[in-house]
PyMOL CGO cylinders between C-alpha atoms (Angstrom):
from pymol import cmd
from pymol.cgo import CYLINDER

trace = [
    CYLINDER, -8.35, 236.31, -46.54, -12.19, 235.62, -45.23, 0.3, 1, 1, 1, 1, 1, 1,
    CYLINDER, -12.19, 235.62, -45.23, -13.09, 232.16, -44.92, 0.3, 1, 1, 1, 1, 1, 1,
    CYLINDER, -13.09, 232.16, -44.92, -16.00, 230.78, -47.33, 0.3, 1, 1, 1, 1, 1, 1,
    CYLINDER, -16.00, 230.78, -47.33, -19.00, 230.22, -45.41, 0.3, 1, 1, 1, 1, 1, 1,
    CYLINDER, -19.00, 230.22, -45.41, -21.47, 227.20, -46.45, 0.3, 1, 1, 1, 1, 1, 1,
    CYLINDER, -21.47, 227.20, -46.45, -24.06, 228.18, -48.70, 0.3, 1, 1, 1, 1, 1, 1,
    CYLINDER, -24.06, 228.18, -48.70, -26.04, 224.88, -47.31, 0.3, 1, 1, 1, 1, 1, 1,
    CYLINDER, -26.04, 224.88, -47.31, -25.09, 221.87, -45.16, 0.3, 1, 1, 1, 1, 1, 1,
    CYLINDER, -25.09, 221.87, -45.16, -23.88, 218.54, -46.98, 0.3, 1, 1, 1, 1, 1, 1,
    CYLINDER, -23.88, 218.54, -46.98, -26.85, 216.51, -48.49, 0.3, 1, 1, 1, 1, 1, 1,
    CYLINDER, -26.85, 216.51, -48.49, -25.78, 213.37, -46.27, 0.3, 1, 1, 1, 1, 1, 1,
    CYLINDER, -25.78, 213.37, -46.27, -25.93, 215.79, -43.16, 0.3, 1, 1, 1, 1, 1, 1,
    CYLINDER, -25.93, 215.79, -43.16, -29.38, 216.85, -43.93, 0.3, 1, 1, 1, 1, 1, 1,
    CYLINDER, -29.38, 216.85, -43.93, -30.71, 213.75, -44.74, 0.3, 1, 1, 1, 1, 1, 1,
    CYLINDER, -30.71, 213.75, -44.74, -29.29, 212.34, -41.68, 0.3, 1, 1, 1, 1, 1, 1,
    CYLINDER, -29.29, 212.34, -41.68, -31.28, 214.95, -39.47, 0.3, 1, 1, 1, 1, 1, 1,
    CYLINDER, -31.28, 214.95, -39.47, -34.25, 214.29, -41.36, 0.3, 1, 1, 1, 1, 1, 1,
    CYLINDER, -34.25, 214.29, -41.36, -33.89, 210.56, -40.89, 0.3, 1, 1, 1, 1, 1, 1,
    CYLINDER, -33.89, 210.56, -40.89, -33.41, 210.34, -37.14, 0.3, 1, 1, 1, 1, 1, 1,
    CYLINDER, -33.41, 210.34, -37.14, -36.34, 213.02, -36.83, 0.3, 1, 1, 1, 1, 1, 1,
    CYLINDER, -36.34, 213.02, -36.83, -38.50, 210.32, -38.41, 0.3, 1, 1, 1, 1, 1, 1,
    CYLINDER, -38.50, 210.32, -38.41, -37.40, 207.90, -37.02, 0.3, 1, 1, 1, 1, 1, 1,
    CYLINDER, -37.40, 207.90, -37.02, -37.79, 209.24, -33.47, 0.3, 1, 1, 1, 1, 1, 1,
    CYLINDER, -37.79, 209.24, -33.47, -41.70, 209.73, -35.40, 0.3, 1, 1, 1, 1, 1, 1,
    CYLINDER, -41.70, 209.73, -35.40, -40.99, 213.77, -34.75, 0.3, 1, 1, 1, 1, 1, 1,
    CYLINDER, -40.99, 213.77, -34.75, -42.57, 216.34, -36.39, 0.3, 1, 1, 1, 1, 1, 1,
    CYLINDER, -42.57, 216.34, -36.39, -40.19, 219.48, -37.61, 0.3, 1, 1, 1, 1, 1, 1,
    CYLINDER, -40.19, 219.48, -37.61, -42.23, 221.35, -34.91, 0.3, 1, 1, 1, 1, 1, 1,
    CYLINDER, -42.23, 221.35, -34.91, -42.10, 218.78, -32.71, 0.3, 1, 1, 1, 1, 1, 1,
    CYLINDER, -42.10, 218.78, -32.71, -38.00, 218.98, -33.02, 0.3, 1, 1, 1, 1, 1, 1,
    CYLINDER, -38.00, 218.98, -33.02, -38.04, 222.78, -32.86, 0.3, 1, 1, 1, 1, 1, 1,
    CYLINDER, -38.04, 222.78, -32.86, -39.33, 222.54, -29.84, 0.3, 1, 1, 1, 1, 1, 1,
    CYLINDER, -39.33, 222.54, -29.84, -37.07, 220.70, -28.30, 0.3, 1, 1, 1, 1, 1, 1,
    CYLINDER, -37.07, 220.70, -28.30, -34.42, 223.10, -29.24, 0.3, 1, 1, 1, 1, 1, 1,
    CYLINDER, -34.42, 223.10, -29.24, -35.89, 226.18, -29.35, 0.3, 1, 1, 1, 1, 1, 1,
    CYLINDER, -35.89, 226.18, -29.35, -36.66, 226.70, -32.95, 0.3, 1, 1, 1, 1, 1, 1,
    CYLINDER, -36.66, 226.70, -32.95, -39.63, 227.43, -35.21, 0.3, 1, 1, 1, 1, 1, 1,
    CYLINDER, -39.63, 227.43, -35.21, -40.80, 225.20, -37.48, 0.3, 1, 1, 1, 1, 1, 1,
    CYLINDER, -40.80, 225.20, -37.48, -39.89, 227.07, -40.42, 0.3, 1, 1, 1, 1, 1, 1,
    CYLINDER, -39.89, 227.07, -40.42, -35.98, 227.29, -39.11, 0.3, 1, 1, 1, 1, 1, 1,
    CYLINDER, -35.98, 227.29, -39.11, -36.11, 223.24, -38.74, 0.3, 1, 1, 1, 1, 1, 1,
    CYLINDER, -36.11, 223.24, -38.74, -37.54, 222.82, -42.40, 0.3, 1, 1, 1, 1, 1, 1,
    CYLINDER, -37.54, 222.82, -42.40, -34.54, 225.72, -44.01, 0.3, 1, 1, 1, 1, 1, 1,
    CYLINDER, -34.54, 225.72, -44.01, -31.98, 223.64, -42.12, 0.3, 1, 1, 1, 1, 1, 1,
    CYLINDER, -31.98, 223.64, -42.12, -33.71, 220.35, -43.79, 0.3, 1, 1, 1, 1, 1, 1,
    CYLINDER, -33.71, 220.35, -43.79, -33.96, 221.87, -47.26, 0.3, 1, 1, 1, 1, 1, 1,
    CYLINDER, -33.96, 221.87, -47.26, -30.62, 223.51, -47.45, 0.3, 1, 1, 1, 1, 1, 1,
    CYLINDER, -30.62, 223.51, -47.45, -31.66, 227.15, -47.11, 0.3, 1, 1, 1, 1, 1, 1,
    CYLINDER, -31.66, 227.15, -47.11, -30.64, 227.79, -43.23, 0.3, 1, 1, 1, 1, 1, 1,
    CYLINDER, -30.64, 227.79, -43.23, -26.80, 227.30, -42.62, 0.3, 1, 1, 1, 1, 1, 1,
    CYLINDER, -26.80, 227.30, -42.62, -27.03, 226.88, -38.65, 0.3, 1, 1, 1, 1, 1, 1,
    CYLINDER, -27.03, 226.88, -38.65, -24.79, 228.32, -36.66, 0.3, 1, 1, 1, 1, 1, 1,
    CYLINDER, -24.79, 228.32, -36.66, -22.68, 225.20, -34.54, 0.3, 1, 1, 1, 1, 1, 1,
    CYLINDER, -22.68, 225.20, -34.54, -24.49, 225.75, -31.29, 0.3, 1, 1, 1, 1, 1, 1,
    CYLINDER, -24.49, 225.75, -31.29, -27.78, 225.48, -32.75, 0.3, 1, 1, 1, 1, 1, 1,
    CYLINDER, -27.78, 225.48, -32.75, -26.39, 222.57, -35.34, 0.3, 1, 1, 1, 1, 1, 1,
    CYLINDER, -26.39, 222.57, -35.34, -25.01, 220.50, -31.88, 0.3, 1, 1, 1, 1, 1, 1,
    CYLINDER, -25.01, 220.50, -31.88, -28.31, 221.27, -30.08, 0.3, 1, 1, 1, 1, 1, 1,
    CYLINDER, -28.31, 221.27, -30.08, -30.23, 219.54, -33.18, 0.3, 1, 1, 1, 1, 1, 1,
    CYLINDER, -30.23, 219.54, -33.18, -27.83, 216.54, -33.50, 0.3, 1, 1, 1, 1, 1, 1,
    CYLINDER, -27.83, 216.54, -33.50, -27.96, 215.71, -29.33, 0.3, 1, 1, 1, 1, 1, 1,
    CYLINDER, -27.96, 215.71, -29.33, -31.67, 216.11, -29.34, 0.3, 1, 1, 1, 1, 1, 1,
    CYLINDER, -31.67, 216.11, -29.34, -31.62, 213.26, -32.19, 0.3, 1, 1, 1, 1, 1, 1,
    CYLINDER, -31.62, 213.26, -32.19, -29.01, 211.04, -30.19, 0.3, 1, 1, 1, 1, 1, 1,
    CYLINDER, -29.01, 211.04, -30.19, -26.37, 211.99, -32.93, 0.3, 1, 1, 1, 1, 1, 1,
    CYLINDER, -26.37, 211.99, -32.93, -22.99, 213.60, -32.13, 0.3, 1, 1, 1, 1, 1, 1,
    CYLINDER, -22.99, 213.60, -32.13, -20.40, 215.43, -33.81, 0.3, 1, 1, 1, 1, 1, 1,
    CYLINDER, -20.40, 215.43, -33.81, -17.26, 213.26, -34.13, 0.3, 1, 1, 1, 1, 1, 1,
    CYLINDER, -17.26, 213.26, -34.13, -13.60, 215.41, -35.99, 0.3, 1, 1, 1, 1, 1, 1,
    CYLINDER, -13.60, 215.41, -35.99, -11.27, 212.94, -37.08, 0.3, 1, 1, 1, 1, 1, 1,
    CYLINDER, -11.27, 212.94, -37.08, -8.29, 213.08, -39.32, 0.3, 1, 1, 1, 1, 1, 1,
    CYLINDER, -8.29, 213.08, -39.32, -9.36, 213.35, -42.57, 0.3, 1, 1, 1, 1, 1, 1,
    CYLINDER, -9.36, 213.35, -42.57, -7.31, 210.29, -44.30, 0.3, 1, 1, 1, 1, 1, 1,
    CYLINDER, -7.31, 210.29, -44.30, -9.43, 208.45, -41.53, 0.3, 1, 1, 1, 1, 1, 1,
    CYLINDER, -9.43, 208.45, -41.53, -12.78, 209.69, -42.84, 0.3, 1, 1, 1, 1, 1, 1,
    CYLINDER, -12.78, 209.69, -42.84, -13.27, 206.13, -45.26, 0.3, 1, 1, 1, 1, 1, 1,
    CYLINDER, -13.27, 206.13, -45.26, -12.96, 203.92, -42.12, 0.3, 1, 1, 1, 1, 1, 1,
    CYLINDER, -12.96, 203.92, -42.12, -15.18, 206.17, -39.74, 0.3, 1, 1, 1, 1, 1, 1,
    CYLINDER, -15.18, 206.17, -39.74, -17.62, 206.22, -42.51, 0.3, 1, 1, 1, 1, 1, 1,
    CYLINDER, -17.62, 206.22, -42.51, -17.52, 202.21, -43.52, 0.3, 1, 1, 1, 1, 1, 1,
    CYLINDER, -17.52, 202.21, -43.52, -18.01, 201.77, -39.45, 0.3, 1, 1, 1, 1, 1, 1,
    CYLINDER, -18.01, 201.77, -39.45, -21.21, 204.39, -39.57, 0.3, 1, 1, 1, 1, 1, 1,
    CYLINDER, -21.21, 204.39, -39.57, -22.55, 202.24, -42.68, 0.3, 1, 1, 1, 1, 1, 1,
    CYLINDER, -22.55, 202.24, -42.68, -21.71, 198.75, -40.76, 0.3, 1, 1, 1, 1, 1, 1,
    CYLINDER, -21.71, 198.75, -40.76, -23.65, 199.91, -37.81, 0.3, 1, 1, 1, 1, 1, 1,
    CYLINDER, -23.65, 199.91, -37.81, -26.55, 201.23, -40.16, 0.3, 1, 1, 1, 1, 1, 1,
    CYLINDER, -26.55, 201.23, -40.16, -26.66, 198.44, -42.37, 0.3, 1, 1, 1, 1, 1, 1,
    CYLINDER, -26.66, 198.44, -42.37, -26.40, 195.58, -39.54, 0.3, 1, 1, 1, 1, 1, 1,
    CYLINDER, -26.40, 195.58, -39.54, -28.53, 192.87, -41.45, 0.3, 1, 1, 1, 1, 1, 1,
    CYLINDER, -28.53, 192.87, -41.45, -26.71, 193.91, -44.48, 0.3, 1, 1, 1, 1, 1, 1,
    CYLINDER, -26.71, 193.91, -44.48, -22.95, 193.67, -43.05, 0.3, 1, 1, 1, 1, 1, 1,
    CYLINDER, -22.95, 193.67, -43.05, -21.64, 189.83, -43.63, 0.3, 1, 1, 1, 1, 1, 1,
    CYLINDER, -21.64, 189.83, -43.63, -24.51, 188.97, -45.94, 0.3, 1, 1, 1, 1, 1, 1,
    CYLINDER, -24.51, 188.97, -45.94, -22.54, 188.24, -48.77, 0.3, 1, 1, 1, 1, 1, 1,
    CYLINDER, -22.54, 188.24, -48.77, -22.14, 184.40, -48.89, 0.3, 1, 1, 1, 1, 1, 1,
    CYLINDER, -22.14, 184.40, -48.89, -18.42, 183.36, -48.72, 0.3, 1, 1, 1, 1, 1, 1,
    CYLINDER, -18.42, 183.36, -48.72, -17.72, 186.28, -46.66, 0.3, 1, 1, 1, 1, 1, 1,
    CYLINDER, -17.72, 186.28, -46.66, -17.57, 186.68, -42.66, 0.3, 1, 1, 1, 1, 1, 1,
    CYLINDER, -17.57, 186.68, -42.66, -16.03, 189.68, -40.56, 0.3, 1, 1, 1, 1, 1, 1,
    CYLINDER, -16.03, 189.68, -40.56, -12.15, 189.25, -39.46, 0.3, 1, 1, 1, 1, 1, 1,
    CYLINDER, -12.15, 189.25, -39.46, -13.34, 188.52, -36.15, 0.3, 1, 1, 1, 1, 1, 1,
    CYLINDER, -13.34, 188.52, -36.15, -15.33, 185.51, -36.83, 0.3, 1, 1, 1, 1, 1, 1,
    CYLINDER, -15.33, 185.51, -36.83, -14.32, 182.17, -34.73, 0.3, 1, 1, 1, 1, 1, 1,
    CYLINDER, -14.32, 182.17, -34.73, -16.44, 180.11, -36.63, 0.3, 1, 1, 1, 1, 1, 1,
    CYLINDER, -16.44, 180.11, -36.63, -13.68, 177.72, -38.64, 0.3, 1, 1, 1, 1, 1, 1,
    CYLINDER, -13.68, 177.72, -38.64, -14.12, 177.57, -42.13, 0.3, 1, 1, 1, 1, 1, 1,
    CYLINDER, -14.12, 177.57, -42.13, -14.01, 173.89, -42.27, 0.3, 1, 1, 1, 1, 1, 1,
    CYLINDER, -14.01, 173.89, -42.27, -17.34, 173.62, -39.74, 0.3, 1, 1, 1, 1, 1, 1,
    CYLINDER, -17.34, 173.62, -39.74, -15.31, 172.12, -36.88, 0.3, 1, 1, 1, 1, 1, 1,
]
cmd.load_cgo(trace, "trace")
């Protein structure tokens, strides 16, 4: 039996590349480059039309500071609630009443 290959990578996945590209204020060429890729190649990978092989996906990912992390998958909520925390810092303990585990502030203010 032949494994499926992906027709396109995840949304999230995509969107992350194209994120940290802008952010790093990198033009698809501009990241291509980096990695040895046309322009075009960056922008099928983007859109969901190029599937890219791992080398070249790796290659894309370190040259945006990102990695590749494999963890079990009944891990995958608390990998992806720490990748949200560390996204979302001003956002994480916002919610009045509520402080992280960790805190040492008392909840009686002394």
């Amino acid at each position: 039996m032949k494994p499926l290959r992906m027709r396109q990578l995840p949304d999230r996945l995509r969107a992350e590349i194209r994120e940290a590209r802008a952010a790093k204020g990198w033009s698809q060429l501009e990241l291509g480059e980096k990695v040895g890729l046309a322009q075009k190649h960056v922008s099928g990978i983007e859109t969901g039309k190029i599937v890219p092989r791992f080398d070249t996906m790796l290659d894309l990912l370190r040259a945006l500071d990102l990695d590749v992390v494999v963890v079990p998958r009944a891990l995958t909520p608390v990998v992806t609630s720490l990748t949200l925390d560390h996204r979302n810092r001003e956002f994480v303990g916002s919610n009045e009443g509520e402080r992280p585990l960790y805190s040492v502030e008392d909840d009686e203010g002394g």
